[in-house]
ZAMIMAR-77494 format. One record per atom (N, C-alpha, C): chain; residue number from 1; residue in one letter; atom name; x, y, z. Coordinates in steps of 0.1 Angstrom, whole numbers, always signed. Layout:
BEGIN
["A"; NUM; "A"; "CA"; [X; Y; Z]]
...
***
This chain:
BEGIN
["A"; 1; "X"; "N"; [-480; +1701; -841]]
["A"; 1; "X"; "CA"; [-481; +1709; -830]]
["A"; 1; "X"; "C"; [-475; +1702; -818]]
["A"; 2; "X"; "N"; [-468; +1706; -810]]
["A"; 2; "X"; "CA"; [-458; +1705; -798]]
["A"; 2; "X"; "C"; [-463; +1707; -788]]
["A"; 3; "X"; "N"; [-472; +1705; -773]]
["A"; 3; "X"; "CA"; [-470; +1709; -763]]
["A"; 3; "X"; "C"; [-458; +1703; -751]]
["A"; 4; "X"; "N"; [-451; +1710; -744]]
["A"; 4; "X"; "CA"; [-443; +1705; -736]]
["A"; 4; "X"; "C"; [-445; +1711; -726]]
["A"; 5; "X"; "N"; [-449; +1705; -710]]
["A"; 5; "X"; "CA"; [-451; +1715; -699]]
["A"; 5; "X"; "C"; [-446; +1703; -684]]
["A"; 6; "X"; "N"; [-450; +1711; -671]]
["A"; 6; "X"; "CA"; [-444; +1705; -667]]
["A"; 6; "X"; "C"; [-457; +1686; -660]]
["A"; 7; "X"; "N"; [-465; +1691; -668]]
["A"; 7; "X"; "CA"; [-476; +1682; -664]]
["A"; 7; "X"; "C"; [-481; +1672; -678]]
["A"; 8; "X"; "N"; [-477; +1677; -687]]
["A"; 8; "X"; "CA"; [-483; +1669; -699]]
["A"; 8; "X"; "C"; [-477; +1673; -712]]
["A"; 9; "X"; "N"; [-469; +1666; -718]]
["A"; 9; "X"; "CA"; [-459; +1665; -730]]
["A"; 9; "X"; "C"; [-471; +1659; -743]]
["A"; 10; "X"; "N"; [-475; +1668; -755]]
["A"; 10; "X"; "CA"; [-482; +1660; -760]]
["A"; 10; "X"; "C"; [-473; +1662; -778]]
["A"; 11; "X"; "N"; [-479; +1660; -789]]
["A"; 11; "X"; "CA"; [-473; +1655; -800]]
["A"; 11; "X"; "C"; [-482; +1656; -812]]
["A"; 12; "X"; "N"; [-490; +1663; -820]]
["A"; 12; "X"; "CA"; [-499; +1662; -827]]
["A"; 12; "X"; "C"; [-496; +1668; -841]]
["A"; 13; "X"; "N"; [-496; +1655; -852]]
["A"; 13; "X"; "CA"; [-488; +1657; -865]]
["A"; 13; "X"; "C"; [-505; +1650; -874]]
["A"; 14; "X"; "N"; [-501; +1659; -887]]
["A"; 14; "X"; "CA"; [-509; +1658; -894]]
["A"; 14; "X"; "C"; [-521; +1674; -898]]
["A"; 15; "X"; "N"; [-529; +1669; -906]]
["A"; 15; "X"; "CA"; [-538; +1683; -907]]
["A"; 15; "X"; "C"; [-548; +1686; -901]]
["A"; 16; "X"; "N"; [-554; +1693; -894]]
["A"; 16; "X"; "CA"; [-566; +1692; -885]]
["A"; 16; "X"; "C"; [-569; +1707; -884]]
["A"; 17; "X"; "N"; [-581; +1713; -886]]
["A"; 17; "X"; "CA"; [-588; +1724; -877]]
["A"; 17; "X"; "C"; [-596; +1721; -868]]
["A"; 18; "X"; "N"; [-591; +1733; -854]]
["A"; 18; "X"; "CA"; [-603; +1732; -841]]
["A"; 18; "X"; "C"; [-614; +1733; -842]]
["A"; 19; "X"; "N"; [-615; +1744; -853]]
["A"; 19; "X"; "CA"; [-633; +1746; -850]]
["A"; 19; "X"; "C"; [-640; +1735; -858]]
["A"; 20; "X"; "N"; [-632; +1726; -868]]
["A"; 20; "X"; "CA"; [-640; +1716; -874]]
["A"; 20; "X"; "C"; [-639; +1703; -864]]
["A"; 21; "X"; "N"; [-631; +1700; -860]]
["A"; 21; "X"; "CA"; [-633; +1689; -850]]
["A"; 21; "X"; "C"; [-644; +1683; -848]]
["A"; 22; "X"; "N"; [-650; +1693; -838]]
["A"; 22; "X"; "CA"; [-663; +1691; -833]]
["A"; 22; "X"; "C"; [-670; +1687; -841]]
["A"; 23; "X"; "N"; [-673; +1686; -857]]
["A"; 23; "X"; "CA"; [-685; +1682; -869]]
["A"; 23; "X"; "C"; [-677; +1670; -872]]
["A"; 24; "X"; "N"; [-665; +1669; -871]]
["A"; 24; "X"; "CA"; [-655; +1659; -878]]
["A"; 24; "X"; "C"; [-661; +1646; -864]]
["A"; 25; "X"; "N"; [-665; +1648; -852]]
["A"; 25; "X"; "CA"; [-665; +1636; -847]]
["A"; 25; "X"; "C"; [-677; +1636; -845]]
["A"; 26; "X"; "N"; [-685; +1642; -846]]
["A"; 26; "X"; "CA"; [-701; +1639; -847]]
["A"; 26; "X"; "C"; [-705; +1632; -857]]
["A"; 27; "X"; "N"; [-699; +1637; -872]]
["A"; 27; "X"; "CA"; [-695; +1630; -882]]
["A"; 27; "X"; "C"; [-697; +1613; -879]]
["A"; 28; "X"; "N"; [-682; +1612; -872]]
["A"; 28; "X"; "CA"; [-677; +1600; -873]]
["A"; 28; "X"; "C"; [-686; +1591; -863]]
["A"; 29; "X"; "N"; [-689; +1596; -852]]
["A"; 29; "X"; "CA"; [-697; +1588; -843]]
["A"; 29; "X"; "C"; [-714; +1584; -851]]
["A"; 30; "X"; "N"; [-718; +1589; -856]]
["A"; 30; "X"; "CA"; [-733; +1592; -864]]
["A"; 30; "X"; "C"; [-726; +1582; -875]]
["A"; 31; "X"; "N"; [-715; +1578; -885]]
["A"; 31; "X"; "CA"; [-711; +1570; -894]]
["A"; 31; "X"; "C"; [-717; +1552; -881]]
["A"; 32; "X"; "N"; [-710; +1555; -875]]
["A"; 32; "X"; "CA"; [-710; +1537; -864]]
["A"; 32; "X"; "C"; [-722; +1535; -857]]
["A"; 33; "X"; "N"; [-722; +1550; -850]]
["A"; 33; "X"; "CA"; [-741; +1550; -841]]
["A"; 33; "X"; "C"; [-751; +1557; -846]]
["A"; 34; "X"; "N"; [-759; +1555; -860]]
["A"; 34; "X"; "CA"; [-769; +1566; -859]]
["A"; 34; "X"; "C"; [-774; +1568; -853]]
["A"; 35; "X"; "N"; [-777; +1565; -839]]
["A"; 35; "X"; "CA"; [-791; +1569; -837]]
["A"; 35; "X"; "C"; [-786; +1575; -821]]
["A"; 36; "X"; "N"; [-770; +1579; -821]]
["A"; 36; "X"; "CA"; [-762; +1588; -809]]
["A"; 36; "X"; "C"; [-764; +1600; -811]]
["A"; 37; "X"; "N"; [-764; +1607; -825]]
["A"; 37; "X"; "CA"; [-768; +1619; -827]]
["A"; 37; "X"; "C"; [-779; +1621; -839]]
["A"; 38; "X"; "N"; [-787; +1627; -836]]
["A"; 38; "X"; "CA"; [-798; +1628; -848]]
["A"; 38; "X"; "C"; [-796; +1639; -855]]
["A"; 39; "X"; "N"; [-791; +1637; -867]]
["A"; 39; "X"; "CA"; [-785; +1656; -874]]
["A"; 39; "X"; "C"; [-798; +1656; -879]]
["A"; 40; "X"; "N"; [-800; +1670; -881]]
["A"; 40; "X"; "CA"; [-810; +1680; -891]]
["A"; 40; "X"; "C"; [-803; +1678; -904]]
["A"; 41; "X"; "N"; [-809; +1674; -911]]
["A"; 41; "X"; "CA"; [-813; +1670; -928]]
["A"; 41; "X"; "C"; [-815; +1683; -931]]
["A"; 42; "X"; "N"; [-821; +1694; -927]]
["A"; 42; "X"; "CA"; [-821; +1706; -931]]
["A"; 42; "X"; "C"; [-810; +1717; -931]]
["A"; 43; "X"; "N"; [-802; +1714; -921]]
["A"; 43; "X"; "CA"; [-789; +1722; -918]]
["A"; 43; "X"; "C"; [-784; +1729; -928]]
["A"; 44; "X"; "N"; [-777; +1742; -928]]
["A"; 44; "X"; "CA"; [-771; +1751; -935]]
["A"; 44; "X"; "C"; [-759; +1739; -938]]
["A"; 45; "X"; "N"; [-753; +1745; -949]]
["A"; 45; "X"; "CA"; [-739; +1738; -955]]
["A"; 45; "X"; "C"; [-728; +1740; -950]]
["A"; 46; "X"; "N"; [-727; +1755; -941]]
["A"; 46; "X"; "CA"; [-717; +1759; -937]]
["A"; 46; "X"; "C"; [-718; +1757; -921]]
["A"; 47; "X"; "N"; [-728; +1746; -914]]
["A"; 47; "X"; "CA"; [-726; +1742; -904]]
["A"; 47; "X"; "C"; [-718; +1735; -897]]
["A"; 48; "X"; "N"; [-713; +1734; -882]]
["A"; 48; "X"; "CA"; [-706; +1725; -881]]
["A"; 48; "X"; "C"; [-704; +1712; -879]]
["A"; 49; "X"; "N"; [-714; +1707; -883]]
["A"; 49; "X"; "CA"; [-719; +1697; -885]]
["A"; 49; "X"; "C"; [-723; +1693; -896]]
["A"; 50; "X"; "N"; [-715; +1691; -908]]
["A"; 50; "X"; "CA"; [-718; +1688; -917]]
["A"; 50; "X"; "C"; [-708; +1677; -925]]
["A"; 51; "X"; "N"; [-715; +1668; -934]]
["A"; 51; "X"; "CA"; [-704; +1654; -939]]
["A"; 51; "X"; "C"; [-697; +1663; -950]]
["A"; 52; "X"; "N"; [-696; +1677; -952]]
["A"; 52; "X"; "CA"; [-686; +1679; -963]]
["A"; 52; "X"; "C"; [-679; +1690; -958]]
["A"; 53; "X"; "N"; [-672; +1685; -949]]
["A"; 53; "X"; "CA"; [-665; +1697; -939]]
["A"; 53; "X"; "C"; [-652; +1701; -951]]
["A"; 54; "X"; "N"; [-654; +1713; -949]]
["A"; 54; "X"; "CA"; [-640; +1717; -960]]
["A"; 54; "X"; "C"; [-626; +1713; -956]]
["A"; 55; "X"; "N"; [-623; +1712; -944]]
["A"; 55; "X"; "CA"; [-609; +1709; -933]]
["A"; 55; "X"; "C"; [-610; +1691; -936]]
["A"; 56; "X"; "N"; [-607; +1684; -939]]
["A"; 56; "X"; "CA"; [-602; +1672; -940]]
["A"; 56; "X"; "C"; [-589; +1672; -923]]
["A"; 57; "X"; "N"; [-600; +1666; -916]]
["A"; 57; "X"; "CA"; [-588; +1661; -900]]
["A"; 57; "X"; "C"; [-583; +1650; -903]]
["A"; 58; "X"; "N"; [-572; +1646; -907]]
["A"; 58; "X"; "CA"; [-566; +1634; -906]]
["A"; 58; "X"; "C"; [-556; +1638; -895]]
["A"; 59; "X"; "N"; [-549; +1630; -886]]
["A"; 59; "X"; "CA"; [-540; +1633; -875]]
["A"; 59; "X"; "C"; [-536; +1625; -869]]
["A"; 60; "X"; "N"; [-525; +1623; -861]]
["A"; 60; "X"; "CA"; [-520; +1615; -851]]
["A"; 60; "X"; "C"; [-518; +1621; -838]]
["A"; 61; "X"; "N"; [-520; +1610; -830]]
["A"; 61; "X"; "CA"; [-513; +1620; -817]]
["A"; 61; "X"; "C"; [-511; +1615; -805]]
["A"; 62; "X"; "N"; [-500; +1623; -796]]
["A"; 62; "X"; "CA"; [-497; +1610; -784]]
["A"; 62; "X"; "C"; [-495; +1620; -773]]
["A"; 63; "X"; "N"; [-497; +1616; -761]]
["A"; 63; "X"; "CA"; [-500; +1628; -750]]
["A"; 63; "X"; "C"; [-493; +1613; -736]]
["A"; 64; "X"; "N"; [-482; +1623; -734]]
["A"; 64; "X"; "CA"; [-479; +1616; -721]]
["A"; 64; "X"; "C"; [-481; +1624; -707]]
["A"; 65; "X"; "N"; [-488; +1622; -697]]
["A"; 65; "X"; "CA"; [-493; +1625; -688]]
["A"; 65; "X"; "C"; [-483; +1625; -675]]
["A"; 66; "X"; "N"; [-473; +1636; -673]]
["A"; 66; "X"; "CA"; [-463; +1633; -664]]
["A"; 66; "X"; "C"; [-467; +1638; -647]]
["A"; 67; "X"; "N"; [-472; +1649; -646]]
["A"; 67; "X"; "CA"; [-472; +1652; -633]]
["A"; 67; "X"; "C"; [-488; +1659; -632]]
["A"; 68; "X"; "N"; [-498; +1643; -628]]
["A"; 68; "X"; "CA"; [-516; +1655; -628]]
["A"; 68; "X"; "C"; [-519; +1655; -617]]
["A"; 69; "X"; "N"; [-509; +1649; -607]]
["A"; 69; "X"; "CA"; [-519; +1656; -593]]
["A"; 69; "X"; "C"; [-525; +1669; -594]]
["A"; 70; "X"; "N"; [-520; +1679; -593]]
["A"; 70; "X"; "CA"; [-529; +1693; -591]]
["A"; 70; "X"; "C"; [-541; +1696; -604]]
["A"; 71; "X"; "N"; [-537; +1691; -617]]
["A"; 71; "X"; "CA"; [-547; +1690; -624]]
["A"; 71; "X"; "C"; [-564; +1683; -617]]
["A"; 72; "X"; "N"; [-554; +1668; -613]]
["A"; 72; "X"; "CA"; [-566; +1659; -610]]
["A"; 72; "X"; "C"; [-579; +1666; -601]]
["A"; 73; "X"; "N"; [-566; +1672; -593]]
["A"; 73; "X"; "CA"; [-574; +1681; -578]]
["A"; 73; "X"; "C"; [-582; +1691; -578]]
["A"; 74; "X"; "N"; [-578; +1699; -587]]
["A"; 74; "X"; "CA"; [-587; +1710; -597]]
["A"; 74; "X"; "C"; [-599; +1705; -602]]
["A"; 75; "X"; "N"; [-599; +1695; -610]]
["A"; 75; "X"; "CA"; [-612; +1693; -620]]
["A"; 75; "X"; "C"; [-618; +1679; -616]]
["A"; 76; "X"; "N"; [-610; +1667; -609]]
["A"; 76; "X"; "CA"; [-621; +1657; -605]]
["A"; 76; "X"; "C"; [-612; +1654; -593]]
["A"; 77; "X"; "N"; [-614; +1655; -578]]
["A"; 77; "X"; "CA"; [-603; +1652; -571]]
["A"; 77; "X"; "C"; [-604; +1637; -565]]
["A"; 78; "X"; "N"; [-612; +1630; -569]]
["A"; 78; "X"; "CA"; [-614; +1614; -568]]
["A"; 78; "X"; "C"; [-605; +1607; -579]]
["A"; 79; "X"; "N"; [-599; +1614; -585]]
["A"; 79; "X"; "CA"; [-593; +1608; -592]]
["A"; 79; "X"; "C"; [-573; +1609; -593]]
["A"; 80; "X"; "N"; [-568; +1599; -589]]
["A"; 80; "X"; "CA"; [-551; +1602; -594]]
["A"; 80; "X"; "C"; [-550; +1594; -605]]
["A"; 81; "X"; "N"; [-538; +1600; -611]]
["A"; 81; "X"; "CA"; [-534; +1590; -628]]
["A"; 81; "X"; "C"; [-519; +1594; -623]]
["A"; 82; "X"; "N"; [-514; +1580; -626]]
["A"; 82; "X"; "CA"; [-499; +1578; -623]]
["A"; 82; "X"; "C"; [-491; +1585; -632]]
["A"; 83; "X"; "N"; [-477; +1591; -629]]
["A"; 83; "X"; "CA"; [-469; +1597; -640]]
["A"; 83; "X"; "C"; [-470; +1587; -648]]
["A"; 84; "X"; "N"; [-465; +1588; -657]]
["A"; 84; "X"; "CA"; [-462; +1582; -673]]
["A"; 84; "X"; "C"; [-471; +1577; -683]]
["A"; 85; "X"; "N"; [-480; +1581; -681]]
["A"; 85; "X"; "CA"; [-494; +1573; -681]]
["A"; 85; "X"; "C"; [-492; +1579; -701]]
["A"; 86; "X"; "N"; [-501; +1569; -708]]
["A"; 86; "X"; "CA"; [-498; +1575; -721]]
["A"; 86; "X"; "C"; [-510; +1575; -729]]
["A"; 87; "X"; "N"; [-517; +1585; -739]]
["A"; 87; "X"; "CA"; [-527; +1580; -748]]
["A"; 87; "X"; "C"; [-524; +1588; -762]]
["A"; 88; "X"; "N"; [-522; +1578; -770]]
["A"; 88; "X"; "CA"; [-521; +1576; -788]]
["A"; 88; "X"; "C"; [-534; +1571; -791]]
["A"; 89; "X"; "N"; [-534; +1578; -803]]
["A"; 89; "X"; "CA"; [-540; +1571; -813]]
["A"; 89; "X"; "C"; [-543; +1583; -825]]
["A"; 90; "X"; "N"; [-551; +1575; -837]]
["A"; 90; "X"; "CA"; [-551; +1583; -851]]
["A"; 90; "X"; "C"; [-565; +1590; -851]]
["A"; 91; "X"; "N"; [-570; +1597; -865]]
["A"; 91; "X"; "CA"; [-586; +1601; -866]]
["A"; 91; "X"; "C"; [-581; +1608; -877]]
["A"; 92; "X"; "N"; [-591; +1599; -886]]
["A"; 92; "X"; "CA"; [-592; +1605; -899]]
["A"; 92; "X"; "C"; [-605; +1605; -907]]
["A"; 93; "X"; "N"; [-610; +1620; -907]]
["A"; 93; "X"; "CA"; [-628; +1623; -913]]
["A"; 93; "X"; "C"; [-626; +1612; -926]]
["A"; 94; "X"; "N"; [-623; +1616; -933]]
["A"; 94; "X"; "CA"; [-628; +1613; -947]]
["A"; 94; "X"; "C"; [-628; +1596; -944]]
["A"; 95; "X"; "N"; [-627; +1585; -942]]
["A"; 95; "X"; "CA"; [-627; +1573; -942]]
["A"; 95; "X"; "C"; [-632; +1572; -927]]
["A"; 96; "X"; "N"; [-636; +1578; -920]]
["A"; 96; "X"; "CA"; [-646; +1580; -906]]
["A"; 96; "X"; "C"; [-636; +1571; -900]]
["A"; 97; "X"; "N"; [-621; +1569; -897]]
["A"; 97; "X"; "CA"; [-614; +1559; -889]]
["A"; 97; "X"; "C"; [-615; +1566; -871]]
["A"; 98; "X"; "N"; [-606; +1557; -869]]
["A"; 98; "X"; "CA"; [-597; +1564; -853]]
["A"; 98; "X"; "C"; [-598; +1554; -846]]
["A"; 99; "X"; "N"; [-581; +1558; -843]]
["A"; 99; "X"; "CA"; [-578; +1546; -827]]
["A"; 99; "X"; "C"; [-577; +1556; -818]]
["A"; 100; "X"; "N"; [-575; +1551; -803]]
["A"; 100; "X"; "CA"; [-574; +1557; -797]]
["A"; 100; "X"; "C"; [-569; +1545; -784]]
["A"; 101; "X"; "N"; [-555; +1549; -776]]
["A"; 101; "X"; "CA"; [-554; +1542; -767]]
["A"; 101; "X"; "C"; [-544; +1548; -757]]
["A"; 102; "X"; "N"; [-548; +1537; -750]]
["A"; 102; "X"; "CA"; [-544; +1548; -730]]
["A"; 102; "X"; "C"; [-539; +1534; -723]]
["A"; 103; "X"; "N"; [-527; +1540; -716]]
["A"; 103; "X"; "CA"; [-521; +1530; -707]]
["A"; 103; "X"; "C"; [-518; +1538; -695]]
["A"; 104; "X"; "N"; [-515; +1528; -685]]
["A"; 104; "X"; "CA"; [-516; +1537; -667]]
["A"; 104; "X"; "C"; [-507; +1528; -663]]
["A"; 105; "X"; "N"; [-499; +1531; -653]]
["A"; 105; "X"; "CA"; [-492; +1523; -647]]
["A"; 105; "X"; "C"; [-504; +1522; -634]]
["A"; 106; "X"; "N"; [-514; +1531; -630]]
["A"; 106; "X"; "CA"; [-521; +1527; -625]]
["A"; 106; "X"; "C"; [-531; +1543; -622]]
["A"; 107; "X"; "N"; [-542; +1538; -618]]
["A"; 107; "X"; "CA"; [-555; +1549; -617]]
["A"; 107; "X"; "C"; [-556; +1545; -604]]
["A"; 108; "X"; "N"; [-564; +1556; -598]]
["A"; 108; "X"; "CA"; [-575; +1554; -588]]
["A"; 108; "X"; "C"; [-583; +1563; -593]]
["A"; 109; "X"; "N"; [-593; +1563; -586]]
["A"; 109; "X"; "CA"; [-605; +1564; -584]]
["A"; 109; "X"; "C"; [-619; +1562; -575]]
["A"; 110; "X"; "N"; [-620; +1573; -569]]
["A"; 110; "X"; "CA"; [-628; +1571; -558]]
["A"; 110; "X"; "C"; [-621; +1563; -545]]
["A"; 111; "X"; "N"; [-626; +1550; -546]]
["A"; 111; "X"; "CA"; [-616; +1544; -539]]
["A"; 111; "X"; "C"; [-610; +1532; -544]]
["A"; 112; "X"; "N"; [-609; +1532; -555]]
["A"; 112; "X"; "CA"; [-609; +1518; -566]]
["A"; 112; "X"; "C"; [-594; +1519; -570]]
["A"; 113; "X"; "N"; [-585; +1509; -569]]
["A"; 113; "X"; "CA"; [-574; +1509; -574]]
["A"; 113; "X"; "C"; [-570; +1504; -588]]
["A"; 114; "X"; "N"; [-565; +1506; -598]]
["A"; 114; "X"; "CA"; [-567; +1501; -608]]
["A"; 114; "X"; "C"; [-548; +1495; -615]]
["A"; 115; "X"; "N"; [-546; +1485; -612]]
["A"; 115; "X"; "CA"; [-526; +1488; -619]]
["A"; 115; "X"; "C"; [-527; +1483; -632]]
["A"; 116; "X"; "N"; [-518; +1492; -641]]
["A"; 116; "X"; "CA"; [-517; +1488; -654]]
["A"; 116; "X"; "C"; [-529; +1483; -658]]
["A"; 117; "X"; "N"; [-536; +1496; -659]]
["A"; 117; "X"; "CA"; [-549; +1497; -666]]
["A"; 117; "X"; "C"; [-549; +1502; -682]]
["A"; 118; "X"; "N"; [-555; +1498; -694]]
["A"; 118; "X"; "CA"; [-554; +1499; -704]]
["A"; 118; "X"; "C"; [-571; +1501; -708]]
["A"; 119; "X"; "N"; [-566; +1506; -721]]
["A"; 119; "X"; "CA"; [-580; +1512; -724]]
["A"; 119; "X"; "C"; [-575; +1517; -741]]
["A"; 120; "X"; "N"; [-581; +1505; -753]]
["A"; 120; "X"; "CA"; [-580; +1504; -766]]
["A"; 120; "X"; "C"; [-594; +1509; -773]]
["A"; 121; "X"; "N"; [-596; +1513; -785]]
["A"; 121; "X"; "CA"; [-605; +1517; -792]]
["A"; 121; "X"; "C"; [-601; +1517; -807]]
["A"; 122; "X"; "N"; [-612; +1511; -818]]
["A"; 122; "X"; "CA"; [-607; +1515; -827]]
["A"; 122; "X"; "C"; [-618; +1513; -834]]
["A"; 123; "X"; "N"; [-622; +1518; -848]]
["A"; 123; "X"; "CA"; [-630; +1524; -855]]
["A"; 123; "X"; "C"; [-626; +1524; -875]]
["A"; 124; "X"; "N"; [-631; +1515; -880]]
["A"; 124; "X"; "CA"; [-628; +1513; -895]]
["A"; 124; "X"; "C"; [-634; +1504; -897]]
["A"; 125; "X"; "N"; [-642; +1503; -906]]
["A"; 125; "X"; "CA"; [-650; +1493; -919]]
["A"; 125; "X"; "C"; [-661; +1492; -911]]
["A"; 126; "X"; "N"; [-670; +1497; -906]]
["A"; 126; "X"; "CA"; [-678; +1501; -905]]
["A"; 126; "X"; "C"; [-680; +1496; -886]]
["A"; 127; "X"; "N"; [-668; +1490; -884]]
["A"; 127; "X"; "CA"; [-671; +1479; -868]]
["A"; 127; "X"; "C"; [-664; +1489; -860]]
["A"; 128; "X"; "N"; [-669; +1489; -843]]
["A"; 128; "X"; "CA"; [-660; +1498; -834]]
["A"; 128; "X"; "C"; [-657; +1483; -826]]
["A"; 129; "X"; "N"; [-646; +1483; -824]]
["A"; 129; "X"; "CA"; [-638; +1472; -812]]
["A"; 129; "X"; "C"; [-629; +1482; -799]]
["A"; 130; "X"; "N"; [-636; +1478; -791]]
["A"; 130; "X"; "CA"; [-638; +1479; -772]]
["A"; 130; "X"; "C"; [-629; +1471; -768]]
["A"; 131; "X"; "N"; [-617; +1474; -761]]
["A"; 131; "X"; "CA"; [-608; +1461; -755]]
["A"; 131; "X"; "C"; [-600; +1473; -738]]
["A"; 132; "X"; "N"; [-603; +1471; -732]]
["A"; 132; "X"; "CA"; [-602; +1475; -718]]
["A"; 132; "X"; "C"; [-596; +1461; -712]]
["A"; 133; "X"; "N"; [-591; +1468; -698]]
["A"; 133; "X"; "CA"; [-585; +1458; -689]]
["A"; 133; "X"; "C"; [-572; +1464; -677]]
["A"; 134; "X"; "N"; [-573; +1456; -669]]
["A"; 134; "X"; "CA"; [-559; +1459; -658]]
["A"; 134; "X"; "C"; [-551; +1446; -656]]
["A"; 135; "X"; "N"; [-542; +1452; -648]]
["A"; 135; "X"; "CA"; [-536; +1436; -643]]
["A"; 135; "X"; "C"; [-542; +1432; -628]]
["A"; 136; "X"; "N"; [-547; +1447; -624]]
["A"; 136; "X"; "CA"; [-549; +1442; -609]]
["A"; 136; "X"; "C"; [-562; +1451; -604]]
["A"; 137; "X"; "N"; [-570; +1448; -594]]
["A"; 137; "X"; "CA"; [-584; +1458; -594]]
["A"; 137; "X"; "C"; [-580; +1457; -579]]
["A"; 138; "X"; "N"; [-583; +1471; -573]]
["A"; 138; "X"; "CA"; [-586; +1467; -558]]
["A"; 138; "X"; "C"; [-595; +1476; -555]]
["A"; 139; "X"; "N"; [-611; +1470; -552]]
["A"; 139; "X"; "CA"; [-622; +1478; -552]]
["A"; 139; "X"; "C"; [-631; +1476; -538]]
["A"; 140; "X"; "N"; [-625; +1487; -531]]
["A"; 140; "X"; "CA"; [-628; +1486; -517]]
["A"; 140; "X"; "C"; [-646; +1488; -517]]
["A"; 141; "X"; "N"; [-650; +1480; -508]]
["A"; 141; "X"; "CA"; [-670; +1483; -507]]
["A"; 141; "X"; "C"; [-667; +1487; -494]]
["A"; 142; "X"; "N"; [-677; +1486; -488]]
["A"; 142; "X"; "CA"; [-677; +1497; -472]]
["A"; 142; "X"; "C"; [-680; +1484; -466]]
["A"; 143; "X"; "N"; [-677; +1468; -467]]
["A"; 143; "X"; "CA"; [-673; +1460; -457]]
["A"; 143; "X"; "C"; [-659; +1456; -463]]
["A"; 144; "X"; "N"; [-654; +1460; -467]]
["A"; 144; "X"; "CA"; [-638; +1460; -467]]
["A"; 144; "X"; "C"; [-630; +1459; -481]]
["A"; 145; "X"; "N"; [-620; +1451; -485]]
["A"; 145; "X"; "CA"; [-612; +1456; -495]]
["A"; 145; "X"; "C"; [-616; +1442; -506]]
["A"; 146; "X"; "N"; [-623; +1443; -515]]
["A"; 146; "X"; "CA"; [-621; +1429; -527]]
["A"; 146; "X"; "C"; [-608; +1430; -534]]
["A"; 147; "X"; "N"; [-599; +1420; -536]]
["A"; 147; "X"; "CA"; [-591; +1420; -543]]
["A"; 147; "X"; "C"; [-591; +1410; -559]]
***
C-alpha cells in the first residue's frame, strides 16, 4: 500500500489487516510486558484480542514526513517536525517481533529544540532495546536558554 501526498509519502509492503492490528499489538506488547495489559482468559475466540488472530501481520514500512506544519497546528501545535524527517521499521505477530525507528533533522517542542533527534526500538527473543538521542538539545527554562 502506497500513500503519496503533499505532507507525508509513506510505503507499506507485506500482509496486514486493520481491524486485526489492534489485537496483533496488544498481542505483542502483553508477549514483553504482561502486566501493560491484563487480557480476559475468558474472552470469545473471535475477539480482537486474541493470540490466534486469523490475519497473520507481518509488514514493513517507511513514512517520510515532508511538509507537517499545518498538520502539527491542527492536532498538537507545540509541536514542529522538520521536512524529511523519517520513520521505518518491521512487525511481525507470529514471532511477536518489531522495529521501529524515526530520524529528524530536528523537533521542537514546546520550547525545547531538539537537532538530529533519533528514536530506535526493537523487539525479538523475548528483550525490548530503547536507544534514543540528538546531537544537540536546546531546552529553554524561564531563566533562560540551557544549551
Amino acid at each position: 500500500m502506497k500513500l503519496n501526498s503533499d505532507y507525508v509519502d509513506a510505503d507499506i509492503k507485506g500482509d496486514f489487516k486493520f481491524s486485526q492490528l489492534n489485537g496483533s499489538f496488544i498481542d505483542l506488547v502483553n508477549a514483553y510486558i504482561p502486566s501493560f495489559y491484563k487480557l480476559d482468559t475468558r474472552q470469545k475466540p473471535n475477539s480482537s484480542i486474541n493470540h490466534q488472530l486469523s490475519t497473520i501481520n507481518n509488514f514493513e514500512y517507511i513514512v517520510q514526513l515532508k511538509h507537517t506544519e499545518p498538520i502539527c497546528k491542527l492536532f498538537m501545535p507545540n509541536l514542529k517536525i522538520a521536512d524529511n524527517s523519517i520513520i521505518n521499521g518491521k512487525f511481525n505477530s507470529v514471532s511477536n517481533t518489531f522495529s521501529f525507528k524515526a530520524s529528524s533533522p530536528s523537533v521542537d517542542f514546546k520550547r525545547n529544540k531538539y537537532k538530529d533527534i533519533y528514536f530506535d526500538a526493537y523487539a525479538q527473543n523475548g528483550k525490548i532495546t530503547l536507544d534514543a538521542g540528538c546531537n544537540r538539545l536546546f531546552y529553554l527554562t524561564v531563566s533562560g536558554l540551557i544549551i
